[in-house]
C-alpha positions in Angstrom: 0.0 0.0 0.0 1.2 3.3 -0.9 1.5 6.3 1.5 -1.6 8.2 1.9 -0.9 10.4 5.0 -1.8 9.9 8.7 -5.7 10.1 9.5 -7.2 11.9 12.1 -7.1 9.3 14.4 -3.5 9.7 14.6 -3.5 13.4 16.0 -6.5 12.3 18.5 -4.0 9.7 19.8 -1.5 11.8 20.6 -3.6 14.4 22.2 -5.2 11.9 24.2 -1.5 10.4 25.1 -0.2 14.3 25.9 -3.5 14.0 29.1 -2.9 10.8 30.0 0.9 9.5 29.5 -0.1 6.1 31.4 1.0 2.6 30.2 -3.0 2.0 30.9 -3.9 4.3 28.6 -0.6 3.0 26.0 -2.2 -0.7 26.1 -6.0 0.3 26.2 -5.2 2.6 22.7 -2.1 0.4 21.1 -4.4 -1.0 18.7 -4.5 2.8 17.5 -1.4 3.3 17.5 0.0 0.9 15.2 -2.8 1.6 12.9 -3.5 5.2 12.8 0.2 6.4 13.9 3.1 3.4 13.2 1.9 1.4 10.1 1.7 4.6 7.7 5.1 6.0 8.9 6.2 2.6 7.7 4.5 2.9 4.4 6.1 6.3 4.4 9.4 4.8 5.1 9.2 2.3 2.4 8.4 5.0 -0.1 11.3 7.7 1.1 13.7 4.4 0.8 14.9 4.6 -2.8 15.7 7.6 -3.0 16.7 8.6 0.7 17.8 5.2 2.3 16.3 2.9 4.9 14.4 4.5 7.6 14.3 3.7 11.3 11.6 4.1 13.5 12.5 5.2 16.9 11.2 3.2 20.1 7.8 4.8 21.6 9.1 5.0 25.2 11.0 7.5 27.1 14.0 7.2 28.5 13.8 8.6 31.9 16.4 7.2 34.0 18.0 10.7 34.2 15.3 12.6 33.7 12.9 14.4 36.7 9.7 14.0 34.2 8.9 10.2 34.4 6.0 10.0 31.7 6.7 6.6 30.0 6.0 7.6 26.4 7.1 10.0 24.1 4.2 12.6 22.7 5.4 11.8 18.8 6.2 9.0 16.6 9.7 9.9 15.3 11.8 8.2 12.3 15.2 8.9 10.9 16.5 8.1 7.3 19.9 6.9 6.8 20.7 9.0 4.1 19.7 11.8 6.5 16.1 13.1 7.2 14.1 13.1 10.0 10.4 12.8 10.5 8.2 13.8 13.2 4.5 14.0 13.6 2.5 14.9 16.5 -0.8 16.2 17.8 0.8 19.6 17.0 1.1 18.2 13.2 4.3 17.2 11.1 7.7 18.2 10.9 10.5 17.5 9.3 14.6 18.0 10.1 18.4 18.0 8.4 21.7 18.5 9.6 23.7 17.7 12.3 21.4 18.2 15.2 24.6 18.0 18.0 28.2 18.0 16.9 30.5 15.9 18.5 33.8 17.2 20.3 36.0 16.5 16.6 32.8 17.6 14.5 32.5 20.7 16.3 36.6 21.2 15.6 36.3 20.7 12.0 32.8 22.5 11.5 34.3 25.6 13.0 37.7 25.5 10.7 35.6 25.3 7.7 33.2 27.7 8.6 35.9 30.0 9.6 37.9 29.5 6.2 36.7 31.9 3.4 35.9 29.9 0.6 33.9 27.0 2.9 32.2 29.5 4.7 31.1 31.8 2.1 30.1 28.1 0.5 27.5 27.2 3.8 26.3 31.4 4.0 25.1 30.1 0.3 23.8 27.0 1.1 21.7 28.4 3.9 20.5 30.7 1.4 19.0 28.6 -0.7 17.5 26.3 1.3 15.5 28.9 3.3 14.4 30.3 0.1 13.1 27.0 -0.8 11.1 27.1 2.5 12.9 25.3 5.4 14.3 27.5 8.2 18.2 26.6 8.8 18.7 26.8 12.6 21.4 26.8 15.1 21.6 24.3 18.1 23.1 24.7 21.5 24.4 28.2 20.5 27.2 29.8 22.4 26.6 33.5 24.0 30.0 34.3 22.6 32.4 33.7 20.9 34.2 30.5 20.4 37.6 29.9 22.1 40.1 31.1 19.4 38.1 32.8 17.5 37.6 36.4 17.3 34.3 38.3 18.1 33.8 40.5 14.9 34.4 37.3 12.6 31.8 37.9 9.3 30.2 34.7 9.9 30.6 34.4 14.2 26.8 33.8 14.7 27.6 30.4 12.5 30.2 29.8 14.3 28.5 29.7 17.7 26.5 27.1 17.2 27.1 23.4 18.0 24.5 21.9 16.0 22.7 22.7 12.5 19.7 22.0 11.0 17.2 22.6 8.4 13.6 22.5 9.5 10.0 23.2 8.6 6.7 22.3 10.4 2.8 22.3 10.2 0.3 22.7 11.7 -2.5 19.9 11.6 -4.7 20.2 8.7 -6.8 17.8 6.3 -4.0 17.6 3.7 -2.3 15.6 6.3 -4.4 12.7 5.6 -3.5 12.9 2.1 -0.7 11.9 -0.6 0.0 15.7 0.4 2.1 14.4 3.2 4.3 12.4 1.2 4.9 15.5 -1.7 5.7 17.9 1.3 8.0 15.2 3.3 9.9 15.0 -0.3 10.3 18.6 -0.8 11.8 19.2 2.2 14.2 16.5 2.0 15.6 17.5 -1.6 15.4 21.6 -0.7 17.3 20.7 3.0 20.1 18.2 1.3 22.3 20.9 0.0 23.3 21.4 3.5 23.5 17.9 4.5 26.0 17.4 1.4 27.8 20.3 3.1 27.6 18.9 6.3 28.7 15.8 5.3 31.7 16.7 3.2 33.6 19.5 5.4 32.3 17.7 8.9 31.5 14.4 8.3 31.0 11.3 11.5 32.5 11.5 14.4 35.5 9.4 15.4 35.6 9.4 18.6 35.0 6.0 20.6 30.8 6.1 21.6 30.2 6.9 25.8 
């Protein structure tokens, strides 16, 4: 079956879930779930896979072992695409994502050097360009207040590098064309406008190396 968006029961799940984050309310309502929320993010999936690799749905429940809110399950279905892309809807409707979201220690090195050198630099302030003119917004994550170590504070392009993560993003609101093959044209546009900077990414920044924690 092809991808026809998410029906309505999908945003009434999660705005159910967002009053009642209970494991009684997860298994009274996990019929709806996989049907409404899981299986057409896989059909979605299957779709996005030629052209942007496999996809990977992430797990439903939170991890809260560190964390002082102890609500067992997340308030969005999320999936990520190997060849970068992520996907997220909610009861606040669909979004979408690019980048580098948080830059290792050797990432952040190298993403600085090349954002600091004229001709990468002036590169990415073009890329950026483009892809917010094509709609997404191109955002900064985990910002510094200042300047970078090393690097001074009247530097052309010092608010880029500030910022320990980047992304290009775009949401929506919930609306009818959700339901709809819509979904699957807006998904696609913002992965082909948003891939110039994941190329960019990619090339001047690439993995990290260092061991995992």
């Amino acid at each position: 079956m092809t991808f026809q968006g998410w029906p309505a029961e999908a945003l009434d799940f999660y705005e159910h879930l967002e009053a009642d984050n209970s494991r009684s309310f997860w298994q009274s309502h996990k019929e709806q779930y996989e049907q409404a929320v899981r299986e057409p993010m896989e059909r979605l999936l299957a779709e996005l896979e030629p052209e942007f690799g496999p996809g990977k749905i992430f797990r439903p429940n939170r991890d809260v072992r560190f964390s002082a809110d102890k609500s067992p399950y997340k308030t969005h279905i999320g999936a990520h695409l190997t060849a970068g892309g992520y996907v997220q809807l909610s009861a606040d409707g669909l979004a979408c994502g690019n980048g580098f979201y948080r830059l290792a220690p050797d990432q952040l090195e190298r993403y600085r050097t090349a954002v600091a050198e004229d001709v990468t630099g002036a590169e990415l302030e073009r890329v950026i360009d483009a892809v917010r003119a094509a709609g997404p917004q191109v955002v900064g994550r985990d910002s510094l207040k200042s300047a970078p170590r090393g690097y001074p504070r009247d530097h052309p392009r010092i608010e880029l590098l500030r910022h320990k993560g980047l992304v290009a993003w775009q949401e929506w609101p919930p609306a009818k064309w959700l339901g709809t093959r819509t979904a699957y044209q807006r998904i696609t546009a913002f992965l082909r406008a948003s891939q110039p900077l994941k190329d960019w990414l990619d090339g001047h920044v690439g993995p990290s190396e260092l061991a995992p924690r």
